[in-house]
C-alpha beads as a LAMMPS data file, in Angstrom:
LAMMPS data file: protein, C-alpha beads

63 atoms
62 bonds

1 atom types
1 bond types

-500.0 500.0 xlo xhi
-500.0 500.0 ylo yhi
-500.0 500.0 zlo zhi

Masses

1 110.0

Atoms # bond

1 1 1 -412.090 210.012 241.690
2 1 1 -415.113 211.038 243.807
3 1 1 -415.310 212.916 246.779
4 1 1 -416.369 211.332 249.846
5 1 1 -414.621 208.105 248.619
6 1 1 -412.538 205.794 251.295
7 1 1 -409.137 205.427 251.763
8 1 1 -406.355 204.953 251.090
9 1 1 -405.904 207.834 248.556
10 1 1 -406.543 206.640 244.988
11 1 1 -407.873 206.618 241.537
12 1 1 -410.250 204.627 239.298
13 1 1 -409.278 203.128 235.962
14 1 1 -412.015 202.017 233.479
15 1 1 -411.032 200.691 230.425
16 1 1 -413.354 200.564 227.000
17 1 1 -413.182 196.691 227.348
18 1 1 -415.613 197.427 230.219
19 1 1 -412.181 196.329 232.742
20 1 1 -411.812 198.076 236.081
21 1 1 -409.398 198.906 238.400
22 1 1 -408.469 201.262 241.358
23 1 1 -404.910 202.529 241.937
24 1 1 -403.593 203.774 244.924
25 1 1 -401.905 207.276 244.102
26 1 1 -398.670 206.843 246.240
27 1 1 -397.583 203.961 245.246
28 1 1 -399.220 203.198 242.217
29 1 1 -400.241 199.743 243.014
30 1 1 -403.300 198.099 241.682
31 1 1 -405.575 197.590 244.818
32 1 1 -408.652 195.584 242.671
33 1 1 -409.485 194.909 239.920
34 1 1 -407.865 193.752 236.064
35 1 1 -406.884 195.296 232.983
36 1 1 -405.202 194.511 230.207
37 1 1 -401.565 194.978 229.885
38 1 1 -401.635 197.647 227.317
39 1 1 -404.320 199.908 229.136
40 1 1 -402.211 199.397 232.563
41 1 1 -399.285 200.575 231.084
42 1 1 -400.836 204.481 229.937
43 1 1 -402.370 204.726 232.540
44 1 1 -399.694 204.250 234.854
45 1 1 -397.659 206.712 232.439
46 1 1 -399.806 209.096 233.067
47 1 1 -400.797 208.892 237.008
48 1 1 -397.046 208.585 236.816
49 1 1 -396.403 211.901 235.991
50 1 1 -399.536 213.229 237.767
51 1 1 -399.388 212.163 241.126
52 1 1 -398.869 215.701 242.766
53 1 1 -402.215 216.730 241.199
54 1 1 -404.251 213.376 241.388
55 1 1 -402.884 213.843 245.295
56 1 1 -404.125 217.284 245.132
57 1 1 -407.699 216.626 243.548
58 1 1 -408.122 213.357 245.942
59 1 1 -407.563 216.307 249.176
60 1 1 -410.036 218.744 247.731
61 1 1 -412.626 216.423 247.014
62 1 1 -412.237 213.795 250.503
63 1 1 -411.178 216.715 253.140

Bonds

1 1 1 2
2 1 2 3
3 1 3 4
4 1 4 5
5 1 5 6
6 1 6 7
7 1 7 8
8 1 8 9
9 1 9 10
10 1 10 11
11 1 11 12
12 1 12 13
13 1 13 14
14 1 14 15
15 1 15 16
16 1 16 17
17 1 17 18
18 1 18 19
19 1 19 20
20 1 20 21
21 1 21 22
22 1 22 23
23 1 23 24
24 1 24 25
25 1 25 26
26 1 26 27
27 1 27 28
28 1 28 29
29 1 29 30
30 1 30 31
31 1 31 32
32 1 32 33
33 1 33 34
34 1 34 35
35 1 35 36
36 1 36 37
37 1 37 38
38 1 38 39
39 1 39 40
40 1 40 41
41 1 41 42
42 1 42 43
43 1 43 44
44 1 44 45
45 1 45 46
46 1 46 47
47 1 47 48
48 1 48 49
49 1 49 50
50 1 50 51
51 1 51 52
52 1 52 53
53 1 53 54
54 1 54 55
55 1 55 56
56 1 56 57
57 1 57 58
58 1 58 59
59 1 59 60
60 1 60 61
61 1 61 62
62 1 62 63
């Protein structure tokens, strides 16, 4: 995340295949950008299960 980014609220992915992707936290989808399978999967495991704070840090740093 950075602060002063645009919306919608969300969350970059960068895999160490060099692949890229941003997320919107609500609803999880994948706005742009690939990735494979695999690296898709944890890390919508994770923002999953952290989408109160990734909501949370996305407020602090674009309010």
């Amino acid at each position: 995340m950075y602060a002063g980014d645009h919306p919608p609220p969300h969350f970059h992915i960068r895999a160490n295949d060099g692949g890229e992707a941003l997320v919107e936290i609500v609803s999880l989808e994948i706005l742009r950008g690939k990735l494979v399978r695999r690296e898709v999967a944890e890390a919508m495991d994770w923002a999953s299960t952290h989408q109160d704070f990734l909501m949370q840090t996305w407020k602090e740093l674009n309010s």
